[in-house]
C-alpha positions in Angstrom: 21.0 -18.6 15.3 19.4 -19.9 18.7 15.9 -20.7 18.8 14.0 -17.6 19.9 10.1 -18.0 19.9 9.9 -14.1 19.5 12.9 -13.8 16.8 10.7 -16.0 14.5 7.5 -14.6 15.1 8.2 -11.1 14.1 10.2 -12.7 11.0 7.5 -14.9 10.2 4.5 -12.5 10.6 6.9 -10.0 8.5 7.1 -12.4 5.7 3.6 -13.0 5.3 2.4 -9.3 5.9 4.7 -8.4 3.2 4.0 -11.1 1.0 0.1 -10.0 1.5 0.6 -5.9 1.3 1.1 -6.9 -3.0 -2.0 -8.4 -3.4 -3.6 -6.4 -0.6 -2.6 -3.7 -2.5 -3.7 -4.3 -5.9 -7.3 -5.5 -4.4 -7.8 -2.5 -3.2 -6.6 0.2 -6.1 -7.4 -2.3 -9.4 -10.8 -2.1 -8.6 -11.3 2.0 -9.0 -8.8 1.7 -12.3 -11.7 -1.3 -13.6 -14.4 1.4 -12.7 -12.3 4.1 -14.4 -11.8 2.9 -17.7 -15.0 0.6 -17.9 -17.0 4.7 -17.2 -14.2 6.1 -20.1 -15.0 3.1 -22.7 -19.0 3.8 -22.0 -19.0 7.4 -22.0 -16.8 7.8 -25.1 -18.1 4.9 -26.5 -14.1 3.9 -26.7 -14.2 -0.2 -27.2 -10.1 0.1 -26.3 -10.8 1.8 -23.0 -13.7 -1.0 -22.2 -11.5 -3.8 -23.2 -8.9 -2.4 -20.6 -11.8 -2.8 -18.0 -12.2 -6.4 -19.3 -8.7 -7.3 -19.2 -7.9 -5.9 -15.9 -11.0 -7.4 -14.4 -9.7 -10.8 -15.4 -6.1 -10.5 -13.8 -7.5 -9.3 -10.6 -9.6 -12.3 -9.7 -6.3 -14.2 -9.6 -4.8 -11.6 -7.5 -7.7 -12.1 -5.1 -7.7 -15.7 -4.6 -4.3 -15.4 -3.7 -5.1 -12.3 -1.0 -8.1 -14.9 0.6 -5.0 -17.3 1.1 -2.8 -14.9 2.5 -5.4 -12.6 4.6 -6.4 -16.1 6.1 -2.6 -17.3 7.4 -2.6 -13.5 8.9 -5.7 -14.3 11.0 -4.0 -18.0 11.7 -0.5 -16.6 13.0 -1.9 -13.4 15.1 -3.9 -15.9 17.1 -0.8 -18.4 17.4 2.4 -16.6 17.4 0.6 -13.8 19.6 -1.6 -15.2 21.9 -1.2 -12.9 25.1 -1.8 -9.7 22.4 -4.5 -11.5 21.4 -6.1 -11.9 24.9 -5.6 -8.2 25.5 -6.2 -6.4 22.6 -8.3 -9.0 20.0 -11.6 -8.1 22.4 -11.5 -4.7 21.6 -10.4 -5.0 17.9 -12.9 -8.3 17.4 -15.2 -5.1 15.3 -13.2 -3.7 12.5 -11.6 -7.4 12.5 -15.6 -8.9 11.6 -16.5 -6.0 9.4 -13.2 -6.5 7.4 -14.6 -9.7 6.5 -18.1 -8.8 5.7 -16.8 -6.0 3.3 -14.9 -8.8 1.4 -17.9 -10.9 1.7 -19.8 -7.7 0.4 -16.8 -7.4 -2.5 -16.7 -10.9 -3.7 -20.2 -10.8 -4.5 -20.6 -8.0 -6.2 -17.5 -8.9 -8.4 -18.9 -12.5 -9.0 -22.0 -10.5 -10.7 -19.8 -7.9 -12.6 -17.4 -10.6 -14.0 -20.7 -12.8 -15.2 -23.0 -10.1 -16.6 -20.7 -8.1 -19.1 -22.5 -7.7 -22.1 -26.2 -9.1 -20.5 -27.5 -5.6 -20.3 -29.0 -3.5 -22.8 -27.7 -0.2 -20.9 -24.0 -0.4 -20.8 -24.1 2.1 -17.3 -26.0 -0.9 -15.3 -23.0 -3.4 -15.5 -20.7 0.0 -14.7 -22.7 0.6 -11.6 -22.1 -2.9 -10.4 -18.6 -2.2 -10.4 -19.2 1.0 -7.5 -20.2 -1.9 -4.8 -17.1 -3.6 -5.4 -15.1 -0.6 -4.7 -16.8 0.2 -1.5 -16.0 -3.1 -0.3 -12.3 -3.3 -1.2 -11.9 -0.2 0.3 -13.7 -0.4 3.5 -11.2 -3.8 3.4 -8.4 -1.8 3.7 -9.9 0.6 6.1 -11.4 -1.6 8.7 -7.9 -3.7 8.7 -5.7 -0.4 9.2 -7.7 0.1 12.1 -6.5 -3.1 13.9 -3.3 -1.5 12.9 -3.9 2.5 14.0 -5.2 1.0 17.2 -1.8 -0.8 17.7 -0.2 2.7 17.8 -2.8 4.7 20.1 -4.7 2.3 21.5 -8.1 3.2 23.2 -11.1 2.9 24.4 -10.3 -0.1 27.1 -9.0 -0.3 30.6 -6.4 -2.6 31.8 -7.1 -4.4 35.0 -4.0 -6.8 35.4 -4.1 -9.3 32.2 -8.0 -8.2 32.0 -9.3 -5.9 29.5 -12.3 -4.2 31.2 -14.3 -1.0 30.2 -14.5 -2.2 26.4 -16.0 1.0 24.0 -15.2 -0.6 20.6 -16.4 2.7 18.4 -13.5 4.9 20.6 -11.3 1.9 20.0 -12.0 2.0 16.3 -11.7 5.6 15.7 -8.8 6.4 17.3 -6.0 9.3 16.6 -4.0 7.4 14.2 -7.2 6.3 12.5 -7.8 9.2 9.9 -4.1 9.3 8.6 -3.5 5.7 8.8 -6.5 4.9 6.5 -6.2 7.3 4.3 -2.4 6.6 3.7 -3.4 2.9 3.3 -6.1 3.7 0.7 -4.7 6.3 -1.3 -1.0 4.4 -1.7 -3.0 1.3 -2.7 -4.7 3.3 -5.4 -1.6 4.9 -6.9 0.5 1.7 -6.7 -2.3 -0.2 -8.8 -1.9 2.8 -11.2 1.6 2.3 -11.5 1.3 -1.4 -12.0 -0.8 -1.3 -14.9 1.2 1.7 -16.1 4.4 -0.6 -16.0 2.6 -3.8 -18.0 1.5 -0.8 -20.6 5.2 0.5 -20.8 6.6 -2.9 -21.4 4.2 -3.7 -24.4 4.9 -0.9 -26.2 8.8 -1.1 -25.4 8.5 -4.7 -26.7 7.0 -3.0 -30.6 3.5 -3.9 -29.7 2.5 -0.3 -31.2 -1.3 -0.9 -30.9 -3.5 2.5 -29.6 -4.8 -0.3 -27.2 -1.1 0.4 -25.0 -1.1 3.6 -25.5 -4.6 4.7 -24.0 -3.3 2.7 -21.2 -0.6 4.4 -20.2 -2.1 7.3 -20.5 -4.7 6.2 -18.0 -2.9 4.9 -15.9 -0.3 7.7 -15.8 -2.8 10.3 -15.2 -4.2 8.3 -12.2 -1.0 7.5 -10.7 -0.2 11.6 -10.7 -3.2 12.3 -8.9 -2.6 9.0 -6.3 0.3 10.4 -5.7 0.0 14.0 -5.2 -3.1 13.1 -2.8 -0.6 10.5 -1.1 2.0 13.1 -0.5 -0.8 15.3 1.0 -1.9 12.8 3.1 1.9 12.2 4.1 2.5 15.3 5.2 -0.6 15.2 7.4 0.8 11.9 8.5 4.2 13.4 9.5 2.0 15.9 12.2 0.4 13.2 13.5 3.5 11.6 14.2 4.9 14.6 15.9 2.0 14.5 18.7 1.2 11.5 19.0 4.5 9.3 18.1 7.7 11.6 18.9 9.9 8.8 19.3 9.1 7.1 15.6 9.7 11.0 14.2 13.1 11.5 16.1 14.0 7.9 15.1 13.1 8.2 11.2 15.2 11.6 11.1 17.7 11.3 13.5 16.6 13.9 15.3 18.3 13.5 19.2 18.1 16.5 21.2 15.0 18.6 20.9 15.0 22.0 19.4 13.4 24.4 17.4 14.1 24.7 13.9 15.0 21.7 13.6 16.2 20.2 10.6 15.7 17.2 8.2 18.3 14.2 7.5 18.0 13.1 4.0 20.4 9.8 3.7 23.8 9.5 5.3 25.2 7.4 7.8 25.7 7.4 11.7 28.6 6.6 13.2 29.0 5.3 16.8 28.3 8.5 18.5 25.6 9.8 16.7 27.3 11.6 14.3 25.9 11.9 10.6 27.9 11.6 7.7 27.4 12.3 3.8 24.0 12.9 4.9 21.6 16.4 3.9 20.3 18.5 6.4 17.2 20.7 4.8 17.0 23.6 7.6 13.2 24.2 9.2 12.4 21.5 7.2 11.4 18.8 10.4 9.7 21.4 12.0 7.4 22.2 9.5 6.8 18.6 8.5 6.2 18.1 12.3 4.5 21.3 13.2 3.8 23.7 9.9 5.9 25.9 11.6 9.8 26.5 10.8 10.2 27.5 14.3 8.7 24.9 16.1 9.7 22.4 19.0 10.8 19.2 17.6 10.9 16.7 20.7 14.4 14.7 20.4 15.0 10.8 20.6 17.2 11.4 23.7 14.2 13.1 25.9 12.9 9.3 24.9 13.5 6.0 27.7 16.1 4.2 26.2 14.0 1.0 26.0 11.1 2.9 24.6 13.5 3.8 21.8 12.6 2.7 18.1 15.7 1.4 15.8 17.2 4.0 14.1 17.8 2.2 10.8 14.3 3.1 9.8 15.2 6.1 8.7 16.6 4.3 5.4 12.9 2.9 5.1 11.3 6.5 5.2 13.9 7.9 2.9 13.6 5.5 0.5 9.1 5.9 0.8 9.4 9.5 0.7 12.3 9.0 -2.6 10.3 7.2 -4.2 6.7 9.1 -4.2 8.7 11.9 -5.0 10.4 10.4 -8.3 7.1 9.3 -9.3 5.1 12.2 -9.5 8.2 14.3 -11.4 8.0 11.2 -13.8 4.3 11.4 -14.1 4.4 15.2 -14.8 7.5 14.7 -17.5 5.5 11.7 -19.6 2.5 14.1 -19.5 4.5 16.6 -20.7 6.2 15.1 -23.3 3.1 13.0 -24.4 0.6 16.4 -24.8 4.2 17.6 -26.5 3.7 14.4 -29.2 0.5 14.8 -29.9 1.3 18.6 -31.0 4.0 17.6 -32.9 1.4 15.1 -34.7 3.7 11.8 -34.8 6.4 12.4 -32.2 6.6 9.2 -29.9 7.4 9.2 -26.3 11.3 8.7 -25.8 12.4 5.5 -25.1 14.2 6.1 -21.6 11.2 7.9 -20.3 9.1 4.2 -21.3 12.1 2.4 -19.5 11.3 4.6 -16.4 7.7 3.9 -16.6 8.6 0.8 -17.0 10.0 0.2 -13.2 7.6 2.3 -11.6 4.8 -0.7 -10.7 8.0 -2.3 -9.0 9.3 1.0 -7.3 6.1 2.2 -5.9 4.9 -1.5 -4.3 9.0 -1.4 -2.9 7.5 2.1 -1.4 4.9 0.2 0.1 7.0 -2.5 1.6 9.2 0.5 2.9 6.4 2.3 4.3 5.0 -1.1 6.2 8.6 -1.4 7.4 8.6 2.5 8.6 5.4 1.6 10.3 5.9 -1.3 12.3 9.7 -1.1 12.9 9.0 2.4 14.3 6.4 1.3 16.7 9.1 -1.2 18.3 9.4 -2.1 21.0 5.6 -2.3 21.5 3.2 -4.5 20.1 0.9 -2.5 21.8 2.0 0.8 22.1 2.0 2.2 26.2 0.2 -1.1 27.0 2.6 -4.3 25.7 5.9 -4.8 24.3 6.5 -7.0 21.4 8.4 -9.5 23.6 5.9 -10.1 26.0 3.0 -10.7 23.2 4.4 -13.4 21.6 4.0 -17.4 22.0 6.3 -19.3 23.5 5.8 -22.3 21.4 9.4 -24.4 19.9 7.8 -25.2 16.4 7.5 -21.4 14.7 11.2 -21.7 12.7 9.3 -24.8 11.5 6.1 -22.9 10.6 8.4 -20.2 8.8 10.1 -22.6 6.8 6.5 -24.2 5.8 4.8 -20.9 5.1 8.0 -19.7 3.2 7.3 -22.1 0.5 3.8 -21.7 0.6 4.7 -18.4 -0.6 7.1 -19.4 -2.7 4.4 -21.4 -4.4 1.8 -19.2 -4.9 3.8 -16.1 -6.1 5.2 -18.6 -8.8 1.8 -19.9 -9.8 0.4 -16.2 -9.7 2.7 -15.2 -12.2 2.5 -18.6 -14.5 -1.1 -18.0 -14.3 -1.1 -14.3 -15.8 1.5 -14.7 -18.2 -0.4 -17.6 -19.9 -3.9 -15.9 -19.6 -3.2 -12.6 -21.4 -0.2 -14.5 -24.1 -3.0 -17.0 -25.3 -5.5 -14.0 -26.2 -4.0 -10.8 -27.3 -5.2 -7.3 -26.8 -5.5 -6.8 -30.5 -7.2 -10.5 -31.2 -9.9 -9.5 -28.8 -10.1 -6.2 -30.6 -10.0 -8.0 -33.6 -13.0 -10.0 -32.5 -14.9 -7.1 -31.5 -14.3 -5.5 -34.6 -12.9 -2.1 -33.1 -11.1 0.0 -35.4 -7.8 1.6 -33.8 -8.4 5.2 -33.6 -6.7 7.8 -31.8 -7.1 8.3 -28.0 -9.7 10.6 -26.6 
C-alpha cells in the first residue's frame, strides 16, 4: 500500500479508540455494578453479594491503569495526526476536553479511598457512600468525552472566519443536538456491557463445576442488570434513530439502504447490494424506517440519492448497525429466558439452569463489547467524509507527516502489550485466591440467594 498520511491516521486513531472503548467501557459501567452489590451485601447483610463488590473492585483498578494509558495516546494522536482539526475545532471543545479530566481526577480519588477503607468503618453504609462519588465521576468521563464526539456531528456554537474560529460560546458548543442521545447511548451501553462481562466470568465458573452460591448470586445480578441496560439502551436507540433522521439523513439512508426518498419507507435487515443498488437475500420490514425515523409509518424518509455524492457515507455500515441492533436484541430475549427459567428452578426446588442457556451467557460479555465496537464503527464511518461535519472533511484534517505507518506499527504493539499483560494480570489475581477461600476466611456460610 502507498504511504498515505491520511490512510494511516484514520487506521491508527481507529486502533486505539477501539482498543480504548473496552476499558473505557468497563470504567464506566463496573463502577455502578461495585455500588450495586456492595448496597445488596449491606442491606441483606449477604457476605456473598459484598464479596462480589470486593472482587470486582479489585479487577477494575487494573482495567483503569490500562484506560489512563490508552485515554492519554488518544489525546497524543488527535493533536498529531490531526493538527488542522485541532486548530479549528480543539478551541471550542478545549471545555468538556478539561472537565473530562477533572472527573477522572475526581474518580481516582474517591476510588483510592474506597479501595483503602473497606472494613475501617463501624457503619458498613459510609464505605458504600464512597463508592456514589466514583460513579459520578466515571460517568461524567463518558459524558464530557461524547461531547467532543456529538459536537463532531452538529458542531456549534463558533463561527468560521477563513482557518479562524471566531465567536467561541463553549456551553452551545457543548450542548449541542447530538448531545442528549449521544451521551445517553454512551452511558447506558457502557452500563449493560459491564453487566454482561461479569455475567460471562459468572457463567464460565459455574460451567467449569464451581457450584458455589457465590456464582450463582452473580449471575443473577448481573443478568438482571444487563436486562434493564438493555431495554433502557434500546429506548435510547430508538430515540437515537430520530435524531438521526433530522439532523443526520445521510448516516440513516446509508445504514438502511434507503436511496430515493419516500413515505413508508421500509427497513433492510441484512442482505447484499449488487452494483446497481439492488438488494438481495436481504428483509424489508414495511413502515418500519419511518417509524424508527419519524414515529410515524407514513412518514418522509429523506433518500441517500437527494444526498451530494461526496457528502455520501459508505454504505457498508449498514452491516455494523445490523449487527449493534442484532445483538442488543439477542440479549435481552436471553436475559428474559435465564430469568425465566431461573424463577422456573427455584419453583421446582433443585432444577438447575440448562447448560446451553449458561453457554449463551457465556458469550454475551464478548457479544455486547463486539456491539460496542459495531456501534463506534456505525458512528464514525457514518459521519465520513467529515471530520467535522458541514465544516471539515477528514482529508483535509489530517497531518501530513511521513512517520504515522511507523507510529501505527509502534502503538500496535503497545497494545499488543498491555492487552496481554491485562489479561495475565487478572487471571493470576483471582486463581491465587478463590471466591470460596475468601469466603472461607470470612467464615460465610453458603446459603441460598435473596
Amino acid at each position: 500500500m502507498a504511504y498515505d498520511p491520511v490512510v494511516y491516521s484514520r487506521i491508527l486513531t481507529g486502533l486505539t479508540l477501539g482498543f480504548h472503548i473496552i476499558f473505557a467501557t468497563i470504567g464506566v459501567g463496573v463502577p455502578l455494578m461495585i455500588a450495586i452489590a456492595e448496597y445488596l451485601g449491606i442491606k441483606r447483610k449477604d457476605p456473598h453479594y459484598t464479596l462480589l463488590a470486593r472482587r470486582w473492585a479489585r479487577g477494575f483498578v487494573i482495567t483503569v491503569a490500562v484506560g489512563v494509558v490508552t485515554g492519554t495516546s488518544i489525546g497524543l494522536q488527535l493533536n498529531l495526526l490531526w493538527p488542522s482539526f485541532m486548530q479549528i475545532a480543539g478551541q471550542a471543545i478545549a471545555l468538556p476536553l478539561f472537565m473530562e479530566t477533572f472527573a477522572f481526577f475526581f474518580e481516582a480519588i474517591f476510588l483510592g479511598i474506597y479501595l483503602y477503607t473497606w472494613d475501617r468503618w463501624k457503619n458498613p453504609w459510609i464505605h458504600f457512600t464512597i463508592s456514589i462519588p466514583i460513579i459520578i465521576g466515571s460517568t461524567l468521563s463518558a459524558f464530557f468525552i461524547t461531547i467532543v464526539n456529538a459536537f463532531m456531528n452538529t458542531p456549534q456554537g463558533f463561527k468560521l472566519d477563513g482557518r479562524t474560529i471566531v465567536e467561541i460560546d463553549p456551553l452551545i458548543a457543548m450542548f449541542n443536538p447530538a448531545t442528549p442521545t449521544k451521551t445517553a447511548h454512551v452511558i447506558s451501553s457502557a452500563y449493560m456491557t459491564s453487566a454482561f462481562v461479569l455475567a460471562t466470568i459468572a457463567a464460565l465458573a459455574i460451567l467449569a463445576g464451581k457450584n458455589h452460591i457465590y456464582y450463582k448470586k452473580a449471575l443473577k445480578l448481573t443478568m438482571v442488570c444487563g436486562l434493564i441496560f438493555s431495554l433502557s439502551t434500546a429506548f435510547i436507540g430508538d430515540l437515537s434513530g430520530k435524531f438521526l433522521a433530522e439532523y443526520q439523513p445521510e448516516k440513516l439512508a446509508a445504514a438502511e439502504w434507503h436511496f430515493e426518498t419516500t413515505t413508508q419507507a421500509s427497513l433492510v435487515v441484512g442482505g447484499y447490494l449488487d452494483k446497481d443498488h439492488n438488494l438481495h437475500y436481504g428483509l424489508k420490514l414495511p413502515f418500519a424506517l419511518s417509524i424508527l425515523a419519524h414515529g410515524d409509518p407514513n412518514a418522509e424518509v429523506i433518500g441517500l440519492n437527494d444526498i451530494p455524492a461526496d457528502e455520501r457515507p459508505p454504505l457498508y455500515i449498514h452491516y455494523f448497525f445490523d449487527i449493534m441492533v442484532a445483538i442488543g436484541s439477542s440479549m435481552i430475549a436471553l436475559c428474559i429466558g435465564y430469568l425465566y427459567l431461573n424463577r422456573k428452578k427455584r419453583l421446582s426446588k433443585g432444577k438447575e439452569v440448562p447448560r446451553f442457556v449458561l453457554r449463551l451467557i457465556s458469550f454475551s460479555g464478548p457479544l455486547a463489547m463486539l456491539a460496542i465496537e459495531c456501534g463506534w464503527i456505525f458512528a464514525e464511518a457514518g459521519r465520513q467524509p467529515w471530520i467535522l461535519r458541514g465544516y471539515m472533511k477528514t482529508v483535509h484534517g489530517a497531518t501530513t507527516a511521513t512517520n504515522v505507518d511507523w507510529m501505527l506499527l509502534m502503538f500496535s504493539l503497545l497494545y499488543i502489550v498491555l492487552g496481554f499483560g491485562v489479561w495475565n494480570v487478572l487471571r493470576r489475581m483471582f486463581r491465587m485466591n478463590t471466591p470460596e477461600e475468601e469466603l472461607a476466611m470470612r467464615g460465610a456460610n453458603g446459603g441460598e440467594a435473596k
